[in-house]
Kinemage of the C-alpha trace (Angstrom):
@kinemage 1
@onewidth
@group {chain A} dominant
@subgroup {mainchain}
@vectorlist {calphas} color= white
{ca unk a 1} P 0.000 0.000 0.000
{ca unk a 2} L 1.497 3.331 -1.085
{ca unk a 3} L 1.678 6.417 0.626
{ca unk a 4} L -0.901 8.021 -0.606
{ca unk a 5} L -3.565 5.201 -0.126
{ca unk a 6} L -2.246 5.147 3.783
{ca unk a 7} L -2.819 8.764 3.999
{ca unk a 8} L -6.229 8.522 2.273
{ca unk a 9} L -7.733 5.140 4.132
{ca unk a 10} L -6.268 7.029 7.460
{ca unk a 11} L -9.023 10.052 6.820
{ca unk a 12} L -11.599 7.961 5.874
{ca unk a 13} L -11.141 6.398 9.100
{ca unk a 14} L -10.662 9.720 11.531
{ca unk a 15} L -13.919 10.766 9.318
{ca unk a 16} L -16.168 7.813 10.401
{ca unk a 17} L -14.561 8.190 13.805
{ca unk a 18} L -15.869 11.855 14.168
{ca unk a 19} L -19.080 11.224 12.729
{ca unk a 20} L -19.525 8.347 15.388
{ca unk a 21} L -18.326 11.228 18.295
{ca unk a 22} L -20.751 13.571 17.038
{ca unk a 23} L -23.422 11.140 16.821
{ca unk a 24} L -23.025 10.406 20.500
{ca unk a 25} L -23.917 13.612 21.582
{ca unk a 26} L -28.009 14.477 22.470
{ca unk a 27} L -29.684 15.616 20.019
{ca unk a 28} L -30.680 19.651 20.657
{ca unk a 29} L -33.814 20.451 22.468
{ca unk a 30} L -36.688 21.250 20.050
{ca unk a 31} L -38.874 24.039 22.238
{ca unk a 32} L -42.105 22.498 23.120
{ca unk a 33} L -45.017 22.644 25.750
{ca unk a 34} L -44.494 19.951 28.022
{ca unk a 35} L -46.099 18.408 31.380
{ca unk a 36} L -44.910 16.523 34.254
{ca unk a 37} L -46.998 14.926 37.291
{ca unk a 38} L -45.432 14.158 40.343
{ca unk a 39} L -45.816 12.081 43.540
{ca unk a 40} L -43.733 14.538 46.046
{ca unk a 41} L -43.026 15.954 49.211
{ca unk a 42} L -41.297 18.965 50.618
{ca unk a 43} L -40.147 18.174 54.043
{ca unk a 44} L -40.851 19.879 56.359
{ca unk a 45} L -44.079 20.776 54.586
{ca unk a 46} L -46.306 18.507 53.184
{ca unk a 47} L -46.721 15.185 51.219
{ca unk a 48} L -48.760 15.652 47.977
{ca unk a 49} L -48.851 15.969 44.341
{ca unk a 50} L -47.454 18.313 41.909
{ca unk a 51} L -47.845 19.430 38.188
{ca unk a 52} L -45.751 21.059 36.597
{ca unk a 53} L -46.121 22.519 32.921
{ca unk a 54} L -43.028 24.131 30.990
{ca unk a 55} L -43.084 26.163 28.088
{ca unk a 56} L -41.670 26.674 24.503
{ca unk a 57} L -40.601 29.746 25.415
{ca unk a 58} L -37.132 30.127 26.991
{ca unk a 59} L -37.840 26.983 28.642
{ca unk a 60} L -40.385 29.108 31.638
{ca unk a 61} L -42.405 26.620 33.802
{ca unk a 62} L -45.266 27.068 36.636
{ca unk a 63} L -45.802 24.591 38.495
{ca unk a 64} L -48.538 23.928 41.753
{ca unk a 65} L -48.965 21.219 44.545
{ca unk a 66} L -51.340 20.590 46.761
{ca unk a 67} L -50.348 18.364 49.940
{ca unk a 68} L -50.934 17.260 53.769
{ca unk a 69} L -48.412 18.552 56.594
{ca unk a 70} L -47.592 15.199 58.695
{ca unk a 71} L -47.470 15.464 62.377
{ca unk a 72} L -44.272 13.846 62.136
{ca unk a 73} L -43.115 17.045 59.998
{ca unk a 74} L -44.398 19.123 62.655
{ca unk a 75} L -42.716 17.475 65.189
{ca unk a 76} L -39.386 17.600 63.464
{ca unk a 77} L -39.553 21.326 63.282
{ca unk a 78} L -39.781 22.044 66.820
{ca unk a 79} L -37.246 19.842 68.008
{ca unk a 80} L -34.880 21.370 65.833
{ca unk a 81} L -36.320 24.529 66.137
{ca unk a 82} L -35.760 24.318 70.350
{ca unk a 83} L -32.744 22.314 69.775
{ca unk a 84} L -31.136 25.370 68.064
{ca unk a 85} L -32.556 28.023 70.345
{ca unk a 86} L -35.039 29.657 67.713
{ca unk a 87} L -37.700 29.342 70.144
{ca unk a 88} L -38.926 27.805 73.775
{ca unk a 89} L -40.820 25.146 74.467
{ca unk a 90} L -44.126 26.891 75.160
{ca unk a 91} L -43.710 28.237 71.527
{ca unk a 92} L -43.311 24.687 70.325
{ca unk a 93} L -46.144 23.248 72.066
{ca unk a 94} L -48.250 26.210 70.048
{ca unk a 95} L -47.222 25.538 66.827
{ca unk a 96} L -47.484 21.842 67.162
{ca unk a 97} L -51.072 21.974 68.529
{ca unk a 98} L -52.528 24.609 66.360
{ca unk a 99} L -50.233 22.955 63.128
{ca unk a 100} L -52.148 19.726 63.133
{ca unk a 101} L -54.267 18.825 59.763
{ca unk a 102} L -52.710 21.285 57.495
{ca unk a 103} L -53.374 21.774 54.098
{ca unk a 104} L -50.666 23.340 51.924
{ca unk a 105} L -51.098 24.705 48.639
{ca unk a 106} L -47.883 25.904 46.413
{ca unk a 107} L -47.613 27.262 43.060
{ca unk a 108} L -44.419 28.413 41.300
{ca unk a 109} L -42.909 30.142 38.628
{ca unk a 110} L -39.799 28.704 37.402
{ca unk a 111} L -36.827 28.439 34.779
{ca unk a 112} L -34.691 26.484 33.079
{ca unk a 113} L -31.740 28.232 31.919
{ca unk a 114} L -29.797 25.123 30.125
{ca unk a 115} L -31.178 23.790 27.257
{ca unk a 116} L -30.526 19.554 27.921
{ca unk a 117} L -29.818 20.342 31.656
{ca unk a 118} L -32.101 19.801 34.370
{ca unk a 119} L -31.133 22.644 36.652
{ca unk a 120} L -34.074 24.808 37.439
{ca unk a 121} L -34.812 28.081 39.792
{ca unk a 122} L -38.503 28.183 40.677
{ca unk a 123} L -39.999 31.398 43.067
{ca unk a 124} L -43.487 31.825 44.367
{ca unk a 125} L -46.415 31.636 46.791
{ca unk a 126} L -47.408 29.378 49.322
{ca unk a 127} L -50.142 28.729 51.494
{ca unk a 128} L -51.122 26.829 54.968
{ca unk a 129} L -54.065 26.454 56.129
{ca unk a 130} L -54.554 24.699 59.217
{ca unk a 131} L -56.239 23.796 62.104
{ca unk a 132} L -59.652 22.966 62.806
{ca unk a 133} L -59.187 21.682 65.726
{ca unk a 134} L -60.430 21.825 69.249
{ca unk a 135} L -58.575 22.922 72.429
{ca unk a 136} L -59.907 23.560 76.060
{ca unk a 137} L -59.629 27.219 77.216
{ca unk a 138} L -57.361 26.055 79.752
{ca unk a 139} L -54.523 24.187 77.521
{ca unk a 140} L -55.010 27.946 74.932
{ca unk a 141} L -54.449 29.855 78.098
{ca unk a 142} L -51.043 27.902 78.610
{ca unk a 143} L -49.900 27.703 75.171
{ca unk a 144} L -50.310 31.754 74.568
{ca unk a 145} L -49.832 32.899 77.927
{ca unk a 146} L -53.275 35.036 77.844
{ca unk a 147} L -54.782 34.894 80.587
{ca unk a 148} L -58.346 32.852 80.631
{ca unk a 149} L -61.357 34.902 81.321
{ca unk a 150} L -63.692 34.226 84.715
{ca unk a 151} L -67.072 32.941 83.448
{ca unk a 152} L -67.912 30.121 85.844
{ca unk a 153} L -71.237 29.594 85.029
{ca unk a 154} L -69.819 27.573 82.071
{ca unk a 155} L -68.125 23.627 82.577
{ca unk a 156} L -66.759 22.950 79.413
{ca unk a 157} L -64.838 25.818 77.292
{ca unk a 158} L -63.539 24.666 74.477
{ca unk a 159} L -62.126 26.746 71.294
{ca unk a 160} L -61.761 26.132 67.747
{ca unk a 161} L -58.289 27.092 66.575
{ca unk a 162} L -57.750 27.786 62.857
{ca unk a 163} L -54.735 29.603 60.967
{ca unk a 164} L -53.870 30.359 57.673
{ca unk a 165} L -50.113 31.279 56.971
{ca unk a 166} L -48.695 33.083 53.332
{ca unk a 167} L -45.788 32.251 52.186
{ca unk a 168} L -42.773 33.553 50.155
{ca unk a 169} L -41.260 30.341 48.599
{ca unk a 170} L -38.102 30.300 46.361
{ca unk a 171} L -35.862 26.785 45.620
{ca unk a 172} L -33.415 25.423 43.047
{ca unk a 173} L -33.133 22.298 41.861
{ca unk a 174} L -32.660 19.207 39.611
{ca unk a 175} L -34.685 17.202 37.474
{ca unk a 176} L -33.608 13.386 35.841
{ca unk a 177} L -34.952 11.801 32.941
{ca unk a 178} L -35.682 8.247 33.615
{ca unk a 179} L -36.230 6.842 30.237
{ca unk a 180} L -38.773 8.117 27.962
{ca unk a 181} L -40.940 9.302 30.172
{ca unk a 182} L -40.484 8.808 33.968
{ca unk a 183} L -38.770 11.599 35.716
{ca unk a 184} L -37.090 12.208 39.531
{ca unk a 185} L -36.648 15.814 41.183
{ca unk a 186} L -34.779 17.107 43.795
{ca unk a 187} L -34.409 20.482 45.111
{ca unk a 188} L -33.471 22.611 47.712
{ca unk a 189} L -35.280 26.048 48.641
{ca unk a 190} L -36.910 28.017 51.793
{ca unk a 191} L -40.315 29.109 52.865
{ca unk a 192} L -40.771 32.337 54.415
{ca unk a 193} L -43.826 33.276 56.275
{ca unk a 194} L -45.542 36.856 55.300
{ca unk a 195} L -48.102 36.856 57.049
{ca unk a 196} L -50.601 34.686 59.454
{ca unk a 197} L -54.638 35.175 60.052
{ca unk a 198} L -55.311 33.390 63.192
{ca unk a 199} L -59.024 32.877 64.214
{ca unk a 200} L -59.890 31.023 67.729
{ca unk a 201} L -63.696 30.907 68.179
{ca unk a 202} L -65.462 30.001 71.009
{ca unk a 203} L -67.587 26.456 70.850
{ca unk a 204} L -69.887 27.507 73.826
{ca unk a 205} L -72.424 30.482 74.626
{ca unk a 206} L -70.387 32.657 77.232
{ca unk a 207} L -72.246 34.191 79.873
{ca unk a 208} L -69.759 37.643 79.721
{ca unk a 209} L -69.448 37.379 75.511
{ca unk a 210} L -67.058 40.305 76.067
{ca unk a 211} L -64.344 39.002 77.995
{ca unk a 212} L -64.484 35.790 75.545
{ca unk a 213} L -64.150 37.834 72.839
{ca unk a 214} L -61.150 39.589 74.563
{ca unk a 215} L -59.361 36.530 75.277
{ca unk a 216} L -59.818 35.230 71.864
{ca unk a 217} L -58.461 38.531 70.067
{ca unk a 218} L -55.602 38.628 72.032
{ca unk a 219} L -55.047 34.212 71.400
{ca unk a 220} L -55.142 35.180 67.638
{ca unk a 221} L -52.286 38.161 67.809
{ca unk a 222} L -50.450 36.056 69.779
{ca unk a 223} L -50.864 33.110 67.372
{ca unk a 224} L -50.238 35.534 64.745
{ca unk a 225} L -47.008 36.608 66.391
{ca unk a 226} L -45.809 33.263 66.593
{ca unk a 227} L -45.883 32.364 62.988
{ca unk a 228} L -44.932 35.297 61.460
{ca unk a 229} L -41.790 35.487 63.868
{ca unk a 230} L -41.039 31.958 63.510
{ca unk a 231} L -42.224 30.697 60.510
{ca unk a 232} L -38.748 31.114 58.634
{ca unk a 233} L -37.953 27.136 57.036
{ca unk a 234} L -35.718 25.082 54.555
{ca unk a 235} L -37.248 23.342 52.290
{ca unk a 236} L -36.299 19.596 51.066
{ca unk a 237} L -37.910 18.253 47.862
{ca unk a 238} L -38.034 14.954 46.517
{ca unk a 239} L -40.461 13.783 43.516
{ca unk a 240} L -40.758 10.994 40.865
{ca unk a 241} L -42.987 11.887 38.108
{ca unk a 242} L -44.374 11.255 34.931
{ca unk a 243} L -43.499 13.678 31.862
{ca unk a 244} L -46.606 13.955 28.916
């Protein structure tokens, strides 16, 4: 074989190398609507679903989930919270009464700022609503630190205790492909509360209405306090989902 047919078989062969190499790289993104539905939860906040719908259009995304808070979730918030010295003990024992049966609603507005990546930066609002429940006047007394008002002609003085809390959520993440259409998520972010609407409501007919109704205005600012001092949380995702 002469020189020239070494030199010529040798660039045939770098050729069909290279066109393998570039073969082996994804294909670009074509810009399209798409949809993902997820099984998720966002410790400490809730268990739930989310979907999630990106755009053609420089790859924006909103997304919303709906979930349940977990006593457990609860639970692992104030012992960290008391562990670390953001709050007592009475403040715990608030939050975890008044914090059971929530229902937390998120929606997000997001992007993805690398075509074929799945790093994504998502912002938004968030909202808890909770409570429901019903606690005697003497365990609200304790846990707020107002004092109870003197109506003896009445035994049993129970309260129903409801919040709802707004909040500021941002997080960044990462999103997997898992095949052709089953995805996995993780991200990291924080929840922020704005603000908190506290109701407690008497569930008996008090012989002095006013002083009731004293004791329960100054339960909700107290509440309302609480939250909107303490409220201040990272946020843990993890999802597996299916993309349309």
């Amino acid at each position: 074989m002469d020189r020239a047919t070494r030199t010529g078989a040798l660039g045939a062969l770098l050729g069909v190398l290279g066109a393998g190499a570039a073969g082996a790289q994804p294909p670009p993104e074509t810009p399209r609507w798409g949809a993902t539905l997820e099984a998720n939860t966002d410790l400490p906040l809730s268990v739930g679903g989310r979907l999630g719908i990106e755009s053609p259009w420089h790859r924006l995304s909103l997304s919303t989930s709906l979930g349940y808070q977990p006593s457990a979730y609860v639970r692992a918030i104030n012992s960290a919270s008391v562990f670390l010295g953001a709050y007592d003990r009475n403040e715990a024992d608030l939050l975890e009464d008044t914090l059971r049966g929530s229902f937390v609603w998120r929606t997000h507005l997001g992007w993805r700022p690398v075509a074929n990546a799945g790093l994504y930066v998502e912002a938004g609002y968030g909202r808890v609503a909770f409570g429901g429940n019903t606690s005697p006047e003497d365990v609200l007394s304790a846990l707020t630190g107002v004092e109870a008002p003197s109506d003896e002609g009445v035994l049993e003085r129970d309260y129903r205790v409801r919040t709802v809390l707004h909040l500021l959520d941002v997080e960044v993440g990462w999103r997997w492909r898992l095949g052709a259409h089953w995805t996995a998520r993780t991200a990291l972010g924080a929840a922020v509360a704005l603000d908190a609407q506290s109701r407690v409501e008497p569930r008996f007919t008090p012989e002095d209405a006013e002083s009731v109704a004293t004791f329960s205005r100054r339960a909700e600012d107290v509440m309302n306090r609480t939250f909107e001092r303490h409220v201040r949380l990272p946020v843990l995702s993890f999802s597996v989902g299916y993309a349309f």
